[in-house]
C-alpha positions in Angstrom: 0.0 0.0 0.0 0.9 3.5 -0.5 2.6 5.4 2.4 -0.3 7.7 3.1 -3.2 5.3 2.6 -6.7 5.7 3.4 -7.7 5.4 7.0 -11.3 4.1 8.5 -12.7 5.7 11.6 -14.9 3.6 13.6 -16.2 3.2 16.7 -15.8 -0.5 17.7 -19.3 -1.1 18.7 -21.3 0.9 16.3 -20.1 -1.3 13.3 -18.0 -4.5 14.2 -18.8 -4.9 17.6 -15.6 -6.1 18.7 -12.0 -5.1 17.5 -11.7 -8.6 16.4 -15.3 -7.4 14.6 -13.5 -4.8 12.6 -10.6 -6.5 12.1 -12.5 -9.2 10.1 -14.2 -6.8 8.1 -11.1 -4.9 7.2 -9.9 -8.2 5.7 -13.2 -9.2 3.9 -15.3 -6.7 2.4 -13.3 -3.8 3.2 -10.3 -5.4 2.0 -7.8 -3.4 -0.2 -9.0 -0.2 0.9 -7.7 1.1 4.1 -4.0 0.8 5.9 -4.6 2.2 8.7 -8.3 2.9 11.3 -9.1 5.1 14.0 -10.5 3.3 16.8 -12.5 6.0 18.3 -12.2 5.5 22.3 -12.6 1.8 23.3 -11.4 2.2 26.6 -13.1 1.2 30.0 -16.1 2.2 29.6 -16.4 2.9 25.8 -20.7 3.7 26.0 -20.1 6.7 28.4 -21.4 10.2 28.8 -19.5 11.3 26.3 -19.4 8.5 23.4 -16.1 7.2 25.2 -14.1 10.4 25.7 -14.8 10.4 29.2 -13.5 7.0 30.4 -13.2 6.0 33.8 -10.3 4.0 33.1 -8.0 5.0 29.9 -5.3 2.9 30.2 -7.5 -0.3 29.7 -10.1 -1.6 26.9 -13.1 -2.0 27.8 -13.5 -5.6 27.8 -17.3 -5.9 26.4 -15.3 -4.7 22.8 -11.8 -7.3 23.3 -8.9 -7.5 24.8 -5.6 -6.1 24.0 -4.3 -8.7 22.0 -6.8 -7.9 19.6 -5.5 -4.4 19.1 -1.9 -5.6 18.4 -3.2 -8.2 16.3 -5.3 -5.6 14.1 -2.2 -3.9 14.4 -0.1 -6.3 12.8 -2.3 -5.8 9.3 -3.4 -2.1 9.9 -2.1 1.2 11.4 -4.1 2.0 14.6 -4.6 5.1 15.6 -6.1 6.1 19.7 -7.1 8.8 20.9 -5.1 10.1 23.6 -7.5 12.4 25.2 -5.5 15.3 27.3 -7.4 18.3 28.4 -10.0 15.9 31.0 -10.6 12.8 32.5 -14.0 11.2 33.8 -15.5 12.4 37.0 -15.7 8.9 37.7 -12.3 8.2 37.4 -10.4 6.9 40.6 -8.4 9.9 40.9 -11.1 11.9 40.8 -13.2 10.2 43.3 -10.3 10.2 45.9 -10.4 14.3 45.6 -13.9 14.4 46.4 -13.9 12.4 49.5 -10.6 13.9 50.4 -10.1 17.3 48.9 -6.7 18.5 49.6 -5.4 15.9 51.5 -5.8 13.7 47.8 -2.2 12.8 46.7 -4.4 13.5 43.1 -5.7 16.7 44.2 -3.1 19.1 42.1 -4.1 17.1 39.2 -7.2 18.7 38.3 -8.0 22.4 37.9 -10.1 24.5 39.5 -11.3 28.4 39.2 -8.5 29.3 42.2 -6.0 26.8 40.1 -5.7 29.3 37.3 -6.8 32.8 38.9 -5.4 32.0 42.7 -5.1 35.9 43.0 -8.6 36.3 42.3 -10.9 37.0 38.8 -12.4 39.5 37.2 -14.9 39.8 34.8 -12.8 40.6 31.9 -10.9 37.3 32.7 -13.8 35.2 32.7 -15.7 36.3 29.4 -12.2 36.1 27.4 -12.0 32.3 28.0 -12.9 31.0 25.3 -15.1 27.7 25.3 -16.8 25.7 22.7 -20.3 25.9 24.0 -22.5 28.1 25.8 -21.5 29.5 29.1 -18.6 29.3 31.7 -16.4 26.1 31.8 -16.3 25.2 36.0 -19.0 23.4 37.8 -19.6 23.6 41.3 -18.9 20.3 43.6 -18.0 19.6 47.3 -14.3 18.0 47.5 -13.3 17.6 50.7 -15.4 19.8 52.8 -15.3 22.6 50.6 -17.5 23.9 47.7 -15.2 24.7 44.9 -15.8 25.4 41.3 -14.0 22.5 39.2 -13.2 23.8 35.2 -15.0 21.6 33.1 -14.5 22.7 29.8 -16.9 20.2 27.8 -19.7 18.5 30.7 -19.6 18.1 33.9 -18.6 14.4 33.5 -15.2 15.9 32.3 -13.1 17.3 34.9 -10.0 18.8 33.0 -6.5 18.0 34.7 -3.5 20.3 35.2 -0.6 20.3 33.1 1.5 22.0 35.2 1.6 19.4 38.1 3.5 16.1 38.0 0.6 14.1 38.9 -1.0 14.9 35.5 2.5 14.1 33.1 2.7 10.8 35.1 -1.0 9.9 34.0 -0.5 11.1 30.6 2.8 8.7 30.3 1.1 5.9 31.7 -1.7 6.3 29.2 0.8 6.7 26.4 2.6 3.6 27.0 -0.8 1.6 27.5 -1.4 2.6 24.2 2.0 2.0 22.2 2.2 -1.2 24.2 -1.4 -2.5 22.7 -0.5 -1.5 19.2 -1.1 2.1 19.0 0.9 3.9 16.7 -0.8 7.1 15.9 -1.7 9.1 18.7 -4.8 11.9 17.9 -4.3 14.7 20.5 -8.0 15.1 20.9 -9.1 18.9 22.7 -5.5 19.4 23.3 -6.2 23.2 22.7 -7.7 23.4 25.6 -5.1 22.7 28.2 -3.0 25.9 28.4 -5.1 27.5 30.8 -3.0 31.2 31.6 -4.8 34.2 33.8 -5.2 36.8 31.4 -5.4 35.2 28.5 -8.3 32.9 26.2 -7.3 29.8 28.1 -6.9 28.4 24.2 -4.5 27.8 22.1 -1.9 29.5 24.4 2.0 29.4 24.8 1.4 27.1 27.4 -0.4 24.6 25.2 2.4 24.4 22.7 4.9 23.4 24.9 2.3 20.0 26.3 2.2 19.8 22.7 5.6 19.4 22.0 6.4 17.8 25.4 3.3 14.7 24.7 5.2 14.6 20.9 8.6 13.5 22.3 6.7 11.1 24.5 5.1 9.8 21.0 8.7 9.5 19.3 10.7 8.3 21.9 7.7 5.1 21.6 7.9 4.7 18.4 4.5 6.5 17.7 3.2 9.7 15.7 1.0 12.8 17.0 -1.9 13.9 15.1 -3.4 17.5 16.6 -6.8 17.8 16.3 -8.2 21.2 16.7 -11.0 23.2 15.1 -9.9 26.9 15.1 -8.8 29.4 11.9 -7.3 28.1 9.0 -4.2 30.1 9.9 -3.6 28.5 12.9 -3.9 24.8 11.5 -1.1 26.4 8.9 1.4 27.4 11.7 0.4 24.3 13.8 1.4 21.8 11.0 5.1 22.9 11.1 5.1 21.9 14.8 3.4 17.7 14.6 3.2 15.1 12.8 -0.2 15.7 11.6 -3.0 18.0 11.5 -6.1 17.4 10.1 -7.6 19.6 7.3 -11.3 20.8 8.8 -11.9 23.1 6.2 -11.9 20.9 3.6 -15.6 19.7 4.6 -16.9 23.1 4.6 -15.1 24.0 1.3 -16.3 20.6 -0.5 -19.9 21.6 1.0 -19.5 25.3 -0.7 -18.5 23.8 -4.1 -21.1 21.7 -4.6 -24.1 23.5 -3.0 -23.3 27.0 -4.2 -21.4 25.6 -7.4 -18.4 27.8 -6.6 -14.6 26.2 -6.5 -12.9 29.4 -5.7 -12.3 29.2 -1.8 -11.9 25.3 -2.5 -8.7 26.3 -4.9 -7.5 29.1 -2.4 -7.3 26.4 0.2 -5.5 24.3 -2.0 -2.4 26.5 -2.8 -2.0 27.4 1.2 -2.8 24.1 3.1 -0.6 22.1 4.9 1.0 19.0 3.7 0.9 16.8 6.6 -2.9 16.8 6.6 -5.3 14.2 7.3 -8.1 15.1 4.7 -11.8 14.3 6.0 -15.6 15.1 5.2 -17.1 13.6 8.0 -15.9 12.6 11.6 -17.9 11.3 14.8 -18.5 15.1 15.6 -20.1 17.5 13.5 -19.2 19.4 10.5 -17.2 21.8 11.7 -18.0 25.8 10.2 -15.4 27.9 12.0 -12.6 26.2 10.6 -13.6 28.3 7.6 -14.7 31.1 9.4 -13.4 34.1 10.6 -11.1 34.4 13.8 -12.6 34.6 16.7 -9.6 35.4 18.8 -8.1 37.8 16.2 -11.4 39.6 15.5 -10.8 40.9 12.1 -8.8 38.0 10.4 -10.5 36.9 7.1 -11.8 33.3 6.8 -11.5 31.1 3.5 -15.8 31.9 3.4 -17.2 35.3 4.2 -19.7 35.4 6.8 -22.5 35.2 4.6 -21.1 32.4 1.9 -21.1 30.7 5.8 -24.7 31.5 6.8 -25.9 30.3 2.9 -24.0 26.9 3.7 -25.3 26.4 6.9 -28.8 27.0 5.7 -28.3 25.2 2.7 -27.4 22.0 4.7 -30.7 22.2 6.9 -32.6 22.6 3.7 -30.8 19.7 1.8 -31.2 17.3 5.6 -35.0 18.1 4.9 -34.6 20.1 8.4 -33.1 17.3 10.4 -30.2 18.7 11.2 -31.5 21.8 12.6 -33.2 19.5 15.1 -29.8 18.4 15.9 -28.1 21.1 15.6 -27.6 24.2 18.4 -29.9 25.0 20.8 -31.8 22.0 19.4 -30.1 19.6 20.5 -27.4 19.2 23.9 -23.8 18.9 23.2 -23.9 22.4 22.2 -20.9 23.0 19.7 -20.9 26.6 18.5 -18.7 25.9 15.2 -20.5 22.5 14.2 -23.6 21.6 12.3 -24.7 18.4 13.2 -25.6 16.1 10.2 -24.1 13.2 8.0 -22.1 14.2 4.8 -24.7 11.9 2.8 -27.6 14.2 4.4 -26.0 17.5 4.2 -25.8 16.5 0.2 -29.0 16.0 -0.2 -28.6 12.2 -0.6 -28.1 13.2 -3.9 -25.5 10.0 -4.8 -23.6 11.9 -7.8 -23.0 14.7 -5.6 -21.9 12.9 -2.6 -19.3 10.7 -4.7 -17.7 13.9 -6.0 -17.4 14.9 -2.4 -15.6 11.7 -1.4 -13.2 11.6 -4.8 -12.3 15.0 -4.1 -11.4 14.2 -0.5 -9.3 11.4 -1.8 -7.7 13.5 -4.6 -6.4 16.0 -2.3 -3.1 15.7 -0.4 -2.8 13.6 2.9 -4.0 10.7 4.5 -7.7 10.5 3.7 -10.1 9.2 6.5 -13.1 7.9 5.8 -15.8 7.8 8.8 -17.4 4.4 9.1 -21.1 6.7 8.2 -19.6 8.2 5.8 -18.4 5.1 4.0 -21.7 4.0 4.0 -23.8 6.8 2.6 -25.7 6.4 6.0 -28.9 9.1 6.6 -29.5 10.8 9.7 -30.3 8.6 12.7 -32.9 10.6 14.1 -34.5 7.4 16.6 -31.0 7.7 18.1 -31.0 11.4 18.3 -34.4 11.4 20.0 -33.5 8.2 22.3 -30.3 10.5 23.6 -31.1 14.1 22.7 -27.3 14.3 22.0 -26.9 15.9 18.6 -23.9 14.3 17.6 -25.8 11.0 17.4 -27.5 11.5 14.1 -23.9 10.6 13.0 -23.3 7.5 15.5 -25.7 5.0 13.7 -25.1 1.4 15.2 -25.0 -0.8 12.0 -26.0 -4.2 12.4 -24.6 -6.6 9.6 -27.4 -7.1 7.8 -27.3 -3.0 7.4 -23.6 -3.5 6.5 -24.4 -5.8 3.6 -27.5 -4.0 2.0 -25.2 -0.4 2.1 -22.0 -2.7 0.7 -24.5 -3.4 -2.1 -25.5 0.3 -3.4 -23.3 1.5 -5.9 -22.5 4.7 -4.4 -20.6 2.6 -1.9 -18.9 0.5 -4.1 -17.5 3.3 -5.8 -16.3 4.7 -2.5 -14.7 1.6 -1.8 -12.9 1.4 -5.6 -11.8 4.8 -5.5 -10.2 4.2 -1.7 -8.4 1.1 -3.0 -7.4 3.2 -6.1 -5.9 5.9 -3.7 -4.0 3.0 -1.8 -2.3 1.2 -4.2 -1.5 3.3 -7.5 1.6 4.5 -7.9 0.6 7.7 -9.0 -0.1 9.1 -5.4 3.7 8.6 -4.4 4.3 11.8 -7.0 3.6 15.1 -7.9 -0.3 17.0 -7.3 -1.6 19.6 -9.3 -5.0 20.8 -9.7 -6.8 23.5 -12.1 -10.3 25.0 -11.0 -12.1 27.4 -13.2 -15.7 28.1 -13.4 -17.5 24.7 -12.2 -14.8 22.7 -13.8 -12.4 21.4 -12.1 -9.1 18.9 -12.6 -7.4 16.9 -10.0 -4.5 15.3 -11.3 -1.7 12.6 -9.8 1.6 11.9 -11.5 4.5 9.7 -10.9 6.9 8.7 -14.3 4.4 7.1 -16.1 1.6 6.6 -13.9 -1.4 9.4 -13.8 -4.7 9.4 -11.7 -6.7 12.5 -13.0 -10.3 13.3 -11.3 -12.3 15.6 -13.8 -15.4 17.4 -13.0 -18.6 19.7 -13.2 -19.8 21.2 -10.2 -22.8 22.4 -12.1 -24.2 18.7 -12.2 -21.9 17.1 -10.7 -20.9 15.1 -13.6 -17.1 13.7 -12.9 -14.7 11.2 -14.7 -11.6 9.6 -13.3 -8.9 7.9 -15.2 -6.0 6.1 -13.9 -2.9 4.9 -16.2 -0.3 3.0 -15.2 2.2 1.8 -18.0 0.1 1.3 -20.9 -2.8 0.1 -18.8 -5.9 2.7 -18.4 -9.2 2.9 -16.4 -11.7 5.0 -16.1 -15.0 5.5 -14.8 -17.9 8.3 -14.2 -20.9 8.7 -12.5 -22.6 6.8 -14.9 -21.4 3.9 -12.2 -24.2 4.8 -9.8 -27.3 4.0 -11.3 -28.8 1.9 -9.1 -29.8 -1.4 -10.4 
């Protein structure tokens, strides 16, 4: 396979079942597509408040999903990447537990932060309405440790107590995750809400100089393992620029936005601006277990004044235009709608936010894959799934209109629709053709548009219309040639 091969994301449960699950679909009908997946949180206990990014224990897989044999043995055929999740920990955790029966006399007491942590000279109200958070309101919740009544920072729920960086206690947990994870076959580490750690008095509490330096400090912890760091953070384009000189990997979240522009507005121009600027060491996606993300294109919020790749209105059009194309069902899942409020994301599959419109959606993914990086694929995503809206109103978590739990006989009638066998050709396409080791160029004029791969006599070349969404690809290696359209996805 090629070096920068397609990658699946997945949660365990929601379409395997086990790790051993995935692993056998991987090698079956998935087979020849992906080198590497994304195991979204499988740890102990992986059906938590927050989808698994709250886990009580993160050093252990939960043992309802397989052991860790069956990580390193999916490892031995697949990259694996884990998240490594760094700004919080469960309430439920141990650690945490011990602080609220014991307060400050908890050995684990400096780990985790708390209003006085950050502001122990007292705050003002300036301080507090510049920190930036992703959702409504302030990020501490009130709780008793000890004896005392103290407001805790929780930046995302208040099943999410964030730790402190600054303490010892907190770089000893970190480590001891880091080498669970290596250990079990991890080698990919995604940095999830990383942004949020560098909590400073008198500054946004994001993205600070403090945060850089955990970066840079969990990184050598990565490479002296063996392992690579992916950052994932939704913020302005600019900063994703500057942070891709400093990681392994970053991944590109304006590309969903931009692809979503193109083909609703039929307008490539901020698609081709992005494509002259963005980093190389991207991993490309369209859709992820959260929502689509809007600010990554937006402008800055903590540099009021910055341009975004889409001006404020080209934004508001999109966002409308993806609640019209949903038939309305991702406003219902979106904001105020829905909890899990994310400010920057609209809630909603790729395949919904298209209009389920199947020529449209496969341009989407071919573009995705035509674009430099390592292209993910989310396991909905890959399987032109619709809005789950029994699981959004079972939850009321937004987020869960993209978290269908296939069962196989779901698996096999989506494996038989030709929008997902084109998917599938195209991702073993990218994996294998020698033309992605070489040289990208790309030419967008109009609604048309050209994609093209090249390496000595091998050529992959993605050729399109956004005005109907019409699209041919070719690939030549040697003297042999393919190609194929959207005349592929009439259904039978």
């Amino acid at each position: 396979m090629n070096p920068d091969s397609p990658q699946l994301i997945t949660y365990v449960d929601r379409l395997g079942g086990t790790v051993t699950g995935i692993r056998d679909l991987l090698a079956t009908r998935l087979s020849g597509a992906f080198g590497g997946v994304h195991l979204l949180p499988y740890f102990t206990p992986f059906d938590g408040a927050d989808a698994g990014f709250d886990p009580v224990d993160h050093a252990s897989i939960d043992p309802r999903l397989g052991t860790w044999d069956d990580v390193r043995a999916l490892s031995e055929t697949h990259t694996v990447m884990s998240d490594l999740i760094v700004n919080h920990v469960s309430a439920d955790s141990a650690a945490f537990a011990d602080v609220r029966r014991r307060g400050d006399g908890s050995p684990f007491a400096p780990m985790f932060l708390t209003l006085d942590s950050v502001f122990p000279g007292g705050v003002t109200e300036a301080d507090l309405t510049r920190i930036y958070r992703p959702r409504p309101g302030l990020p501490f919740t009130a709780m008793v440790l000890g004896d005392r009544l103290r407001l805790v920072w929780t930046t995302f729920t208040s099943e999410q107590i964030d730790i402190d960086l600054r303490t010892d206690a907190a770089w000893e947990y970190l480590t001891e995750v880091i080498d669970a994870l290596v250990a079990g076959g991890t080698s990919m580490l995604r940095l999830d809400a990383v942004g949020y750690t560098g909590k400073e008095a008198g500054t946004s509490c994001f993205m600070t100089a403090a945060t850089e330096r955990y970066t840079q400090r969990i990184l050598q912890l990565a490479h002296d393992r063996g392992a690579q760091v992916l950052l994932e953070i939704h913020g302005h384009h600019t900063q994703q620029i500057a942070i891709a000189q400093t990681v392994d990997y970053v991944y590109d979240f304006a590309l969903p936005p931009l692809v979503l522009h193109a083909l609703h507005a039929r307008d490539a121009r901020p698609l081709e601006r992005w494509l002259e600027i963005r980093p190389a060491n991207s991993i490309t996606v369209l859709d992820t277990h959260d929502g689509i993300g809007i600010i990554d294109v937006g402008v800055s919020d903590l540099a009021p004044g910055e341009p975004g790749l889409l001006e404020p209105e080209q934004i508001d059009a999109l966002v409308e235009a993806i609640h019209d194309a949903s038939g309305g069902t991702s406003r219902q899942a979106t904001g105020a709608a829905a909890s899990n409020l994310d400010l920057y994301q609209v809630n909603c599959t790729f395949y919904d936010a298209l209009g389920r419109d199947d020529r449209r959606y496969a341009l989407a993914r071919l573009l995705q894959i035509m674009t430099p990086g390592i292209p993910q694929v989310y396991y909905v995503g890959l399987l032109a799934g619709e809005n789950d809206m029994d699981l959004l109103k079972a939850t009321g978590v937004g987020r869960d209109v993209n978290r269908h739990h296939y069962t196989p006989d779901e698996i096999d009638a989506a494996l038989a629709r030709p929008v997902v066998g084109l998917q599938l050709d195209a991702l073993r396409l990218r994996a294998t053709h020698p033309a992605f080791t070489g040289a990208f160029s790309h030419d967008l004029r109009g609604t048309h548009g050209e994609l093209r791969w090249d390496a000595a006599d091998a050529s992959v070349t993605l050729g399109f219309d956004l005005g109907d969404a019409s699209f041919q690809l070719t690939a030549t290696d040697g003297s042999a040639t393919s190609t194929w359209s959207h005349a592929r996805l009439v259904e039978d």
